[in-house]
C-alpha positions in Angstrom: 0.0 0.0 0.0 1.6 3.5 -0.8 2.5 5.7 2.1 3.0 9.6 2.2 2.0 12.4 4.5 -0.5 14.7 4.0 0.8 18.0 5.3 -1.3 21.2 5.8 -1.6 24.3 8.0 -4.0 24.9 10.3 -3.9 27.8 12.1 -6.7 27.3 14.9 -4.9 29.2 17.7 -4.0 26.6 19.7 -4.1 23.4 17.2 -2.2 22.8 14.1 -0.9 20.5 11.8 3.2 20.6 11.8 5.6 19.6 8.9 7.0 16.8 9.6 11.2 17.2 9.7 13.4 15.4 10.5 14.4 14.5 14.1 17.7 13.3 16.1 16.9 9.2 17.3 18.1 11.2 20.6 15.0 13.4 20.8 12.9 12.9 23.9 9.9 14.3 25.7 9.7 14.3 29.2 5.6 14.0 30.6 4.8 13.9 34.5 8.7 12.6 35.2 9.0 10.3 32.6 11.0 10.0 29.5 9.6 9.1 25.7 12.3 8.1 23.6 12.0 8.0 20.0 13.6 4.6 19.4 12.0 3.4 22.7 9.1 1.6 21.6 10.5 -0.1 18.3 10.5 -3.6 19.4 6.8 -3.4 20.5 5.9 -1.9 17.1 6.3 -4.8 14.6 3.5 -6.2 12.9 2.6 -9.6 13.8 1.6 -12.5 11.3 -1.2 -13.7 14.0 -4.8 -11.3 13.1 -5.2 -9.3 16.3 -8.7 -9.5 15.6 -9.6 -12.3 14.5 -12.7 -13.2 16.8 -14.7 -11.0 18.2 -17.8 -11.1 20.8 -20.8 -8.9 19.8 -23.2 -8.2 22.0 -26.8 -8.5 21.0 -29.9 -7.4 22.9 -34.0 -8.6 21.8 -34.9 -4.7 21.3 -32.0 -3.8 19.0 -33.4 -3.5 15.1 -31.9 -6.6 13.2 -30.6 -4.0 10.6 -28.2 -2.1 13.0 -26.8 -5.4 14.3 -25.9 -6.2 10.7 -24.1 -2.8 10.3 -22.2 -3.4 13.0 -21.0 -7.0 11.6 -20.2 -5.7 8.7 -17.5 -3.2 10.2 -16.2 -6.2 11.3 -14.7 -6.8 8.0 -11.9 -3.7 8.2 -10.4 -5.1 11.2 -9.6 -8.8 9.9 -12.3 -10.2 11.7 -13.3 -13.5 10.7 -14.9 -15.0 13.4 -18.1 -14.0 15.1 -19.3 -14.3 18.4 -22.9 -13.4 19.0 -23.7 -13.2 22.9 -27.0 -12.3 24.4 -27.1 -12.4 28.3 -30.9 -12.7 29.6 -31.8 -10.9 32.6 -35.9 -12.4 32.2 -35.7 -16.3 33.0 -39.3 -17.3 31.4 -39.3 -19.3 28.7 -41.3 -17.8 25.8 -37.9 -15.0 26.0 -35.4 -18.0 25.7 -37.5 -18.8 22.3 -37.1 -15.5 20.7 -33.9 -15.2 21.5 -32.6 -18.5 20.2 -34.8 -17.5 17.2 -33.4 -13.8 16.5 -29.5 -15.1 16.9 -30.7 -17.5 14.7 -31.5 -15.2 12.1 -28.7 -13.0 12.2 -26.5 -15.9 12.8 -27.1 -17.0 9.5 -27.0 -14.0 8.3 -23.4 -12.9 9.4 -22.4 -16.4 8.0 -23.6 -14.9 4.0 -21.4 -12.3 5.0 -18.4 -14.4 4.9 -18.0 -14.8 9.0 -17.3 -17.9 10.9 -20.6 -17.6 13.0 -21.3 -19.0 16.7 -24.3 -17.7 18.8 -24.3 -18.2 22.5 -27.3 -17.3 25.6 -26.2 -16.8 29.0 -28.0 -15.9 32.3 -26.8 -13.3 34.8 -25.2 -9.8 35.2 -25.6 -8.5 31.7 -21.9 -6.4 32.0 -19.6 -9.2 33.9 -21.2 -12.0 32.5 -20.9 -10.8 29.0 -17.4 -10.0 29.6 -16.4 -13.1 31.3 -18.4 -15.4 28.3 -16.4 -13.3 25.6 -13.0 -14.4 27.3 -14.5 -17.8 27.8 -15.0 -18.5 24.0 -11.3 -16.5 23.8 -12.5 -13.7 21.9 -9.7 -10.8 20.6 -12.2 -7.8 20.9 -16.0 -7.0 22.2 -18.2 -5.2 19.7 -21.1 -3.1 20.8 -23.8 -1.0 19.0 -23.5 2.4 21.0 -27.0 3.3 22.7 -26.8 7.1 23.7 -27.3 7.3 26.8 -27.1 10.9 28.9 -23.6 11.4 31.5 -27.0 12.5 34.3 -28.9 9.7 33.4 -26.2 7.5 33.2 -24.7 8.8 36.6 -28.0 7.8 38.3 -29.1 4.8 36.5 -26.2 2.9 35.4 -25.2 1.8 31.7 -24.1 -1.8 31.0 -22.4 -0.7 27.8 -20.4 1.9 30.4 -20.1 -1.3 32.6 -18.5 -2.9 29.8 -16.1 -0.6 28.7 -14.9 0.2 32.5 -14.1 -4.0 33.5 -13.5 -5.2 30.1 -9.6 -6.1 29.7 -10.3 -6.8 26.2 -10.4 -3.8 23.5 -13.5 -2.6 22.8 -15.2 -1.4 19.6 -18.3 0.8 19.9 -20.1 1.3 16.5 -21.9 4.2 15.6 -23.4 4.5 12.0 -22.7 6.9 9.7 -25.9 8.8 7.8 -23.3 8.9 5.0 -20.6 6.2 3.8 -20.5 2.4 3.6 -20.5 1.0 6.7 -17.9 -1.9 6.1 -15.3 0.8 4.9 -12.7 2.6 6.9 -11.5 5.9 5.3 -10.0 8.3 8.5 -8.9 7.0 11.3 -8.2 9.3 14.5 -5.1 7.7 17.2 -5.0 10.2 20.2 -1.5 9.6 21.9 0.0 10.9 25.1 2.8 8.9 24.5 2.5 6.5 27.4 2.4 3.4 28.0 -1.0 3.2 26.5 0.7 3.7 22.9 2.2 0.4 23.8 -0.9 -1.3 23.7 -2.6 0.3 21.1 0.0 1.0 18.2 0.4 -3.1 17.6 -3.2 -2.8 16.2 -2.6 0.1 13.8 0.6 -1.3 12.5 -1.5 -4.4 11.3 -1.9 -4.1 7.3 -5.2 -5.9 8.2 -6.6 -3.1 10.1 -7.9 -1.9 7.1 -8.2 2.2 6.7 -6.7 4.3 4.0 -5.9 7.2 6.7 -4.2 7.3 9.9 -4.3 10.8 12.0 -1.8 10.9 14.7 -3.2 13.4 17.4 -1.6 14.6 20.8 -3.1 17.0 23.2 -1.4 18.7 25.9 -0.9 22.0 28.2 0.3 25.0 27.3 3.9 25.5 28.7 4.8 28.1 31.1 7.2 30.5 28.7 7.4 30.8 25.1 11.0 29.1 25.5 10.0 26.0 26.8 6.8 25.9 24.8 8.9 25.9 21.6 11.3 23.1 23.2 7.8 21.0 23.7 6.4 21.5 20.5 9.7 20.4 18.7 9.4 17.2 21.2 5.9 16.2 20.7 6.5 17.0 17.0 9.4 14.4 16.9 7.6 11.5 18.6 4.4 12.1 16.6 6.7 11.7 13.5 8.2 8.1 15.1 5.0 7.1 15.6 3.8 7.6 12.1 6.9 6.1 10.7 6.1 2.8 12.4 2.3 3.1 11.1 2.9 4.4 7.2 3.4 1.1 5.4 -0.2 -0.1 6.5 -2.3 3.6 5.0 -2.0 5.4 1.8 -1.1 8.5 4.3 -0.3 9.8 7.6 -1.0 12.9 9.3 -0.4 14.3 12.7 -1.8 17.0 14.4 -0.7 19.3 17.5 -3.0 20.9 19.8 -3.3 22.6 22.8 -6.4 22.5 25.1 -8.2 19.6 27.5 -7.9 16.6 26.1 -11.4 15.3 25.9 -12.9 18.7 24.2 -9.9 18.6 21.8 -9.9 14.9 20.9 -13.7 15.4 20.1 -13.3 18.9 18.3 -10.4 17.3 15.7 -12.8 14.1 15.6 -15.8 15.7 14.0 -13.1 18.6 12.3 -11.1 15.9 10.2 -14.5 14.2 9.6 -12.8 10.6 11.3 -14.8 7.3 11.1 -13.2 5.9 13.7 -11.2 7.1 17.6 -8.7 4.5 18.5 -7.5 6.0 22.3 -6.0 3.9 25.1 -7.2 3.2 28.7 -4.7 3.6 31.2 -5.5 1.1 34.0 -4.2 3.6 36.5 -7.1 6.5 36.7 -6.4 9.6 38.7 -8.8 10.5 41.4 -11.0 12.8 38.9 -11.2 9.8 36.4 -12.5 7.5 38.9 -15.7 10.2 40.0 -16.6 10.9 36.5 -14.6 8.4 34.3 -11.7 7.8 32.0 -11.3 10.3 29.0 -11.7 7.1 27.3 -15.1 6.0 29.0 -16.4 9.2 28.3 -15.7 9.6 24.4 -18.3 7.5 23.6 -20.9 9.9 24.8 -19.3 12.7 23.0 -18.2 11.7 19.8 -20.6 10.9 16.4 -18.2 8.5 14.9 -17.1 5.0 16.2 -14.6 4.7 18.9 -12.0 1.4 19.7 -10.8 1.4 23.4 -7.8 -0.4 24.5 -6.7 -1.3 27.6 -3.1 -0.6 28.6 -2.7 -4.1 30.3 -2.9 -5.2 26.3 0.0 -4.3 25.9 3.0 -6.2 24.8 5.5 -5.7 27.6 2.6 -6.6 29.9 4.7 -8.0 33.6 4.1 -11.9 33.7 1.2 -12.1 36.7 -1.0 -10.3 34.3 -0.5 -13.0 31.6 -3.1 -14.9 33.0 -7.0 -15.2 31.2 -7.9 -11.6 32.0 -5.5 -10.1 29.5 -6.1 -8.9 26.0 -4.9 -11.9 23.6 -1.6 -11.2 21.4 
């Protein structure tokens, strides 16, 4: 696939698209007492000849239109997906529901299977969020899949989400769908990374470096504060300019381009604002496993997104990465 970058100017005030330049292997940016190295996270960066994706776990609920479900399968398709778990969890133990569920999967079942996926259907009983999760590892599924249902932050805060439950115990990566009113659903043209450059990107960049993760655009954003003087500001930029430029050299043979994009503001407004400006169909961010006290009252950056953004988001979970310590190799983390 050809590679290039796609370089503009945007001059937004505080966001903007940088030429890329050259940069010294040396180069580093220092975040919150910690050092990212340009050549730091090349071993974790190759692509691997085992899918990533290859099996996923979709969630399906009775009061979902058949059609949607469908759309969301069909996604499926850009990620290498091949194999299809449909779960239902019931939370209503009479019979006559156990019927039309075993008849809906059924259907769509069948189906996925036209579609060209390897097709499995499965009904469990319990807590809708854990026991989904816990029957998705069970069957060893790479990835969950779930057809976002808006929900409002009040409502949620009160009531309780089980998509939300999901995405906040799942060790897996999870990929919310939201259709598009324009577009085929089972394409991938612009696809937004947000990077701090932590150990998140470990977990995450192994899945955009896969030529089966099909998309003909990769953006490469970074958010952060303003710095104190114009000096050091400058020194930043040049830093967070150089890693964004590593980073897209690792991703560049799997798109027809790369960009990357600067900006300047909180991250969640700014990761939204350049998601609905550059017109991405998908956010791919990471989920730190170690929230800060404001995360845990009103959830990750990551958790949230969902609820913000109109396009589709993938979530995943820092403990998949590849230099994960040996006790968290045990069923719990993401598959390699």
């Amino acid at each position: 696939m050809g590679a290039g970058f796609k370089l503009e100017a945007a001059r937004q005030g505080y966001a903007s698209i940088a030429t890329i330049k050259p940069v010294p292997q040396s180069r580093s940016l220092t975040k919150k007492g910690q050092s990212f190295h340009n050549g730091g996270f090349a071993p974790l960066f190759f692509a691997t000849e085992t899918a990533l994706l290859k099996t996923a776990a979709v969630k399906i609920t009775l009061d979902e239109p058949r059609k949607k479900i469908l759309d969301t399968i069909a996604c499926l398709k850009s990620y290498g997906t091949s194999r299809v778990h449909l779960i239902h969890i019931r939370t209503k133990s009479r019979y006559i529901y156990m019927e039309k569920a075993e008849a809906m999967l059924g259907e769509i079942a069948a189906e996925a299977t036209a579609m060209g996926f390897e097709t499995e259907f499965h009904i469990r009983t319990g807590h809708a969020p854990s026991m989904f999760v816990d029957t998705a590892l069970d069957l060893g599924a790479d990835y969950l899949c779930l057809h976002w249902r808006p929900k409002g932050l009040l409502r949620q805060a009160l009531l309780g989400s089980i998509d939300s439950d999901i995405l906040r115990i799942s060790n897996l990566p999870v990929f919310i769908h939201k259709p598009r009113l324009f577009g085929s659903a089972a394409q991938l043209d612009r696809v937004l990374y947000a990077t701090d450059f932590t150990s998140t990107d470990a977990a995450a960049m192994p899945y955009l470096v896969d030529s089966r993760f099909k998309a003909k655009t990769l953006i490469l954003l970074n958010v952060r504060d303003r710095a104190p003087d114009p000096v050091t500001d400058t020194a930043l930029r040049e830093s967070v300019l150089g890693n964004l430029q590593y980073l897209a050299d690792q991703c560049r043979h799997a798109y027809d381009q790369v960009e990357i994009i600067q900006s300047i503001g909180m991250v969640r407004r700014e990761i939204t604002r350049q998601a609905k400006a550059v017109n991405a169909d998908l956010l791919v961010v990471g989920r730190s496993e170690k929230p800060d006290a404001v995360a845990r009252f009103i959830g990750s950056t990551a958790e949230i997104l969902p609820h913000k953004t109109r396009c589709s988001v993938f979530i995943i979970p820092s403990i998949c990465s590849l230099d994960a310590s040996p006790d968290k190799q045990d069923k719990e983390r993401c598959p390699s």
